[in-house]
MIKOL-914157 format. One record per residue (C-alpha): x, y, z. Coordinates in steps of 0.25 Angstrom, whole numbers, padded with zeros to 4 digits, always signed. Layout:
BEGIN
XYZ;...
***
This chain:
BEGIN
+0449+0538+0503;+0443+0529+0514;+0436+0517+0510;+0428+0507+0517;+0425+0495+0510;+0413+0485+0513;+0416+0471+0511;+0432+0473+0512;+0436+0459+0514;+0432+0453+0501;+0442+0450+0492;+0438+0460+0481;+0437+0471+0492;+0447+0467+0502;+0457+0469+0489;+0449+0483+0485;+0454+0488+0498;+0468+0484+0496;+0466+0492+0484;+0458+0505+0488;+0471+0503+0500;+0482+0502+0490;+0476+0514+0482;+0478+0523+0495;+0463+0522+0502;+0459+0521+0516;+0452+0506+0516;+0443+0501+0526;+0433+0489+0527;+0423+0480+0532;+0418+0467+0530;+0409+0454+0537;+0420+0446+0542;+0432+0454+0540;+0442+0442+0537;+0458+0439+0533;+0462+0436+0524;+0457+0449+0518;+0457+0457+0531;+0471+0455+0536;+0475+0459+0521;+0465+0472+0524;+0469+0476+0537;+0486+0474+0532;+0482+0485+0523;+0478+0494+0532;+0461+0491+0529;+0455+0493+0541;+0443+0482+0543;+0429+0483+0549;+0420+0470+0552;+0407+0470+0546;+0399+0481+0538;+0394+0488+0551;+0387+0502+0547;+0396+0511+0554;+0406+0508+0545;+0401+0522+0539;+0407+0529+0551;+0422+0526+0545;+0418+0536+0533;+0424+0531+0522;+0425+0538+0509;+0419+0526+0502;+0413+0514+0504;+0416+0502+0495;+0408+0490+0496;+0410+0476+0491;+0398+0466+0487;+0399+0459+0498;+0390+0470+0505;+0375+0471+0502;+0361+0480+0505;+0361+0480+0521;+0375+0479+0524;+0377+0487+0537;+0387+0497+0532;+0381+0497+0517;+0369+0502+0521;+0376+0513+0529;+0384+0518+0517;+0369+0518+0510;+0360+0524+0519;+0373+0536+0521;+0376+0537+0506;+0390+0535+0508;+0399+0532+0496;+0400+0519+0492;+0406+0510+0478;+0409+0495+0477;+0423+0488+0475;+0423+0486+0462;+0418+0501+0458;+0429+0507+0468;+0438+0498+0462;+0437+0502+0449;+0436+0517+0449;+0448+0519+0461;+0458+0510+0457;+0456+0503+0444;+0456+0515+0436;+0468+0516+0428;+0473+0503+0431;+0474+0492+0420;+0462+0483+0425;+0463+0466+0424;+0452+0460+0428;+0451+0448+0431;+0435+0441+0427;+0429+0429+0427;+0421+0418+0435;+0433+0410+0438;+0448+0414+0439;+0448+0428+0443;+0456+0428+0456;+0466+0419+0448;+0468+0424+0435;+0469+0439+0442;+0479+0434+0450;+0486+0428+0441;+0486+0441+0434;+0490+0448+0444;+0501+0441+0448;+0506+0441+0432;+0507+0457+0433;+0513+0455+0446;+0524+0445+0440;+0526+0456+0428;+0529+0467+0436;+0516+0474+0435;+0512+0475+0449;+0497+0473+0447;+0487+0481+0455;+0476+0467+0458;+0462+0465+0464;+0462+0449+0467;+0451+0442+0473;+0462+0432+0478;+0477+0431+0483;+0487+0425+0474;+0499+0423+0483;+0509+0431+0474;+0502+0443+0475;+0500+0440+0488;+0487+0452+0489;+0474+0452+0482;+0473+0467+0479;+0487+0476+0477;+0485+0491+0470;+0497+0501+0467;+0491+0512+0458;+0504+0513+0451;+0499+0500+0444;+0492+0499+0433;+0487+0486+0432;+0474+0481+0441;+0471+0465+0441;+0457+0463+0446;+0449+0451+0449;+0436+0454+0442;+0425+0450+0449;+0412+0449+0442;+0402+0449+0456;+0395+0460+0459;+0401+0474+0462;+0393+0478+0473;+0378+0477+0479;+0374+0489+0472;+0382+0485+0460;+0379+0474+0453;+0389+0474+0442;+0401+0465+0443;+0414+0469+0449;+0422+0468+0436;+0415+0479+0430;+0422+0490+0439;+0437+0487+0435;+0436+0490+0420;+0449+0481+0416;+0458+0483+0404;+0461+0468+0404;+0447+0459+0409;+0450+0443+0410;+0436+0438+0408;+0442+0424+0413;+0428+0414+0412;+0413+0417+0415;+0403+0408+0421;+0391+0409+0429;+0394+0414+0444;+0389+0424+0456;+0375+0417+0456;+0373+0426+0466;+0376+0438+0457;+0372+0434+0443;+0358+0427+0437;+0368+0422+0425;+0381+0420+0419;+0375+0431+0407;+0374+0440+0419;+0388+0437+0423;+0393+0439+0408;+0387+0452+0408;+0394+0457+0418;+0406+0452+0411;+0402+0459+0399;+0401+0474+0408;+0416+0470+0411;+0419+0470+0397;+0413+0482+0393;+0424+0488+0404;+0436+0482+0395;+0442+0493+0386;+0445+0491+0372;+0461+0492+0376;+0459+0479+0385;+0459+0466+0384;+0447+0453+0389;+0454+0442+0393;+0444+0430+0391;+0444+0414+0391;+0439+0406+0377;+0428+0397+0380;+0420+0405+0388;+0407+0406+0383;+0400+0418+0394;+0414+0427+0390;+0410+0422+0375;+0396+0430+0379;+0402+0443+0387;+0411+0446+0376;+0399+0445+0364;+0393+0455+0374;+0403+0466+0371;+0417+0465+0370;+0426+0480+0367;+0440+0472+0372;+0450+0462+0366;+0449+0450+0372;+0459+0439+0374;+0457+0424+0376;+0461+0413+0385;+0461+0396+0384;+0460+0387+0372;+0460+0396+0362;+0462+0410+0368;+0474+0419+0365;+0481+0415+0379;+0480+0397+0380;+0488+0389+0388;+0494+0375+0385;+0494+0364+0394;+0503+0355+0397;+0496+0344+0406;+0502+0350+0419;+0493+0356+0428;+0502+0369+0431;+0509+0372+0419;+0505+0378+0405;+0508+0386+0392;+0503+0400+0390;+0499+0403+0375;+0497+0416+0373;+0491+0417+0356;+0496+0403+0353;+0512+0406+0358;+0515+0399+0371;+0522+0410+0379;+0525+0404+0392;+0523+0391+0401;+0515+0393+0416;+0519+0383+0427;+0510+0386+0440;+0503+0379+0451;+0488+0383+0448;+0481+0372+0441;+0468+0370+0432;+0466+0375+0417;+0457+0388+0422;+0471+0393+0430;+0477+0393+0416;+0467+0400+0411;+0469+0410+0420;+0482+0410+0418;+0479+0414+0404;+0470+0424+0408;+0480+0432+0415;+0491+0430+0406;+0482+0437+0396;+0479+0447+0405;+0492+0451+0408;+0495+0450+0394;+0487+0462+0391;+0494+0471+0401;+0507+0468+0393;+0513+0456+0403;+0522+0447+0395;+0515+0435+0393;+0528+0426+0396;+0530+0434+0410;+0515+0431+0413;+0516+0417+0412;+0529+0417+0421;+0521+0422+0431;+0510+0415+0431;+0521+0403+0434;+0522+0409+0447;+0507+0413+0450;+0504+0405+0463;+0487+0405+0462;+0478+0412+0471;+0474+0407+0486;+0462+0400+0484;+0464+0395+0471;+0469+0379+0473;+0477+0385+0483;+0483+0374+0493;+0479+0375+0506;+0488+0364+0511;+0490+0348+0510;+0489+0338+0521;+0495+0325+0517;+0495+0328+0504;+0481+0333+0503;+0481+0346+0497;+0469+0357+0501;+0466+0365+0491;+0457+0379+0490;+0453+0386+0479;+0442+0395+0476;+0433+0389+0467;+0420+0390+0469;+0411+0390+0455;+0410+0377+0449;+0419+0380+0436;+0429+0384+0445;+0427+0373+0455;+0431+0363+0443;+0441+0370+0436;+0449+0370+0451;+0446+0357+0451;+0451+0353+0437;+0464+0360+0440;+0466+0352+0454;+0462+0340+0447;+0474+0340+0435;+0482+0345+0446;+0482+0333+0456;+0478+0323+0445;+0470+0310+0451;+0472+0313+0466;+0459+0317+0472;+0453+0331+0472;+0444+0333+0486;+0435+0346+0480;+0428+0354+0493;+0419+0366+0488;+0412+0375+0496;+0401+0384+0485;+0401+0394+0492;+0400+0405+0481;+0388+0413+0480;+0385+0406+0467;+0387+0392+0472;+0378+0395+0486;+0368+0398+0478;+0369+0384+0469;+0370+0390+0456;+0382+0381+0450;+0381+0370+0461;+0377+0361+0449;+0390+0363+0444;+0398+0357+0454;+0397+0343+0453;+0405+0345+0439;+0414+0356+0444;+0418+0346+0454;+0423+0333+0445;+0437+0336+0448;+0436+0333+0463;+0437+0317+0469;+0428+0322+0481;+0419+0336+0482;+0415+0342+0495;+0405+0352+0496;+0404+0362+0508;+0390+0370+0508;+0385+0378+0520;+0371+0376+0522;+0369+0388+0528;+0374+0404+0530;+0377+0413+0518;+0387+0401+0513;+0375+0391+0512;+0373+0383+0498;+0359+0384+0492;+0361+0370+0486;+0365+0355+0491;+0379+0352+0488;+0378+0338+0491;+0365+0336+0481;+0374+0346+0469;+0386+0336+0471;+0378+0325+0472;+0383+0321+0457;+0396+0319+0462;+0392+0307+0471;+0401+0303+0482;+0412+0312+0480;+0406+0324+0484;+0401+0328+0496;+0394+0339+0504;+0395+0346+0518;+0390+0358+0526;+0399+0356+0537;+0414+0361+0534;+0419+0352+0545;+0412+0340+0539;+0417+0345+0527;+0431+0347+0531;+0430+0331+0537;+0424+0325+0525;+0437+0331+0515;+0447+0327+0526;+0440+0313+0527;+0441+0310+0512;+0455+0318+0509;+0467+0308+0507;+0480+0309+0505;+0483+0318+0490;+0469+0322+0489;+0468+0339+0486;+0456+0344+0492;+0450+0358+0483;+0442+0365+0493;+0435+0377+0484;+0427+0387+0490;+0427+0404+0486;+0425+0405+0503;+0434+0400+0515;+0426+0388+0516;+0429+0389+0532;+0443+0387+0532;+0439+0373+0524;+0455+0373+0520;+0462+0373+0533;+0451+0364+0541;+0453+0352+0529;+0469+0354+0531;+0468+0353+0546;+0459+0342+0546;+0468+0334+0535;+0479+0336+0542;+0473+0328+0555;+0468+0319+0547;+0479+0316+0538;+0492+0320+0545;
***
């Protein structure tokens, strides 16, 4: 079969057409802007690439379209497909019937984590001998792909991503894997753009539960009280817990990178990493549970995650110059924001912590958590805020009036070579500057190192 998908350099669809590539298809795509480093990874595979969603696209008849949600009413080639009334499904609906059936499905779900935590996961079957088929929305380096899929396997990883599926299908992504094992791994308020309400949100997450067979397992955090209201919703599964008084703990031991697992009250096994901050060890747990349940042996599970080496763009380093370390990471909600902070900060103890955040995020553009930050951002010694004030990237609120609480140590710009002047000024010798953004921030990374190492070679 011929597919052509729409949208092809997403994460999530970029991976799908590893995937559709892997299961024997013909795979070809489009995109606005086709760009490496999913691109290069496409075309090594064979993926042939066109620029734009230009109508004639139609003229390379494809057996199926597949389009991603990054395409709306009016795209070029969309409404071709439309006005011709040729086949058509979404991602996540494609994905579902064609590959996931007869797979043992983990998903991965939750407002924070989930690239993580499935990696983490992942790369625990991996360590076992499982050989996992996975759907990532990131890269950790030992598994070195985001997507991989041999049929002979029977166990599938997926990140589960509760945005929409499609523009003309509003449900959430997660709905079309239909897991065995579902990690719900926290719940908060998210996709402004998307849902009116967390309760909206929750209800998605109840549809996903009503997906879990009886034979399964829910993999869930104590303390969390919008899980607390999808479970009473309806519940036909066995969950398991995580954290303080879950069935899965960890003990720790006043080191950033090391901690006891404790599976049902017995310690079974100590984990020595380089990830830092309690929600990695949570994740940990999380994974561990999971893999738990498709008969890993728990003291081989926490072996491996000894030698789990994180996922890019999660506190990954991106170089030192005179021993000033740049750091980026993902974070871009507020709880996530805080939680990267808090791990930095018991990480590098009183040294100072330069926070740079760019809320670029649908939900952040629009404003809707901005009030948030100042307390998200207690951690850092000095915060500066990147907002464009125009284009699709623009901010609907003032960052200089939100963070106006934190008086003189934060500061706003519009201008990334100002901004890129401002951090360089203030950075001194020890300082680790966090720069947190979900986009590339204009290469914000490589621009600070350069201009560091003029300034303090």
């Amino acid at each position: 079969m011929h597919i052509h998908i729409l949208g092809i350099c997403g994460t999530f669809m970029g991976g799908l057409a590893l995937i559709a590539r892997a299961a024997g298809h013909t795979v070809t795509g489009c995109d606005a802007g086709v760009y490496p480093p999913m691109s290069t990874q496409l075309e090594e595979q064979g993926i042939s690439l066109t620029e734009g969603f230009g109508a004639d696209q139609v003229n390379l008849k494809p057996d199926l379209f597949i389009v991603g949600n990054v395409v709306t009413r009016g795209n070029p080639l969309m409404e071709a497909i439309l006005d011709l009334g040729l086949p058509y499904t979404s991602g996540p609906q494609w994905l579902g019937e064609n590959i996931l059936q007869g797979q043992h499905v983990l998903a991965v779900a939750g407002t924070h984590g989930k690239t993580t935590t499935s990696s983490m996961l992942a790369w625990i079957l991996e360590q076992s001998g499982l050989a996992p088929n996975f759907l990532i929305g990131g890269i950790a380096p030992g598994l070195k792909v985001s997507a991989r899929f041999n049929p002979a396997q029977k166990l599938f990883v997926i990140e589960a991503d509760e945005y929409d599926t499609a523009f003309f299908d509003k449900r959430s992504k997660f709905v079309h894997y239909r897991p065995r094992t579902a990690i719900l791994n926290n719940l908060e308020y998210d996709h402004a753009d998307i849902f009116p309400t967390l309760e909206a949100i929750e209800i998605q997450f109840h549809h996903l539960l009503r997906t879990v067979p009886a034979g399964g397992q829910i993999i869930r955090p104590v303390n969390a009280p919008a899980l607390d209201r999808v479970i009473a919703r309806g519940c036909w599964t066995p969950v398991v817990s995580f954290g303080d008084t879950g069935h899965w703990q960890y003990r720790d031991h006043g080191h950033a990178t090391h901690f006891t697992v404790v599976q049902d009250g017995t310690p079974v096994g100590d984990v020595t990493w380089n990830l830092t901050g309690e929600h990695n060890k949570l994740n940990a747990l999380a994974a561990l549970a999971a893999a738990h349940h498709v008969g890993v042996d728990t003291a081989k599970a926490v072996q491996a995650l000894s030698s789990f080496g994180g996922v890019k763009r999660r506190m990954e380093v991106r170089g030192a110059v005179d021993n000033i370390t740049v750091y980026d990471d993902f974070a871009h909600h507020p709880t996530a924001i805080a939680t990267t902070l808090a791990g930095l900060r018991r990480q590098v103890g009183q040294a100072r912590i330069l926070a740079v955040i760019e809320p670029r995020s649908n939900t952040m553009k629009l404003g809707t958590m901005a009030a948030q930050l100042p307390d998200a951002l207690q951690d850092a010694d000095l915060i500066f805020c990147f907002g464009e004030t125009q284009g699709k990237h623009a901010l609907g609120w003032d960052p200089a009036q939100v963070l106006a609480p934190l008086g003189a140590k934060a500061q706003a710009h519009h201008d990334l070579n100002a901004l890129v002047q401002a951090i360089v000024t203030a950075a001194a010798t020890g300082d680790h500057i966090l720069i947190m953004s979900n986009g590339s921030f204009g290469g914000i990374h490589q621009k600070v190192l350069a201009a560091l190492g003029h300034t303090h070679a």
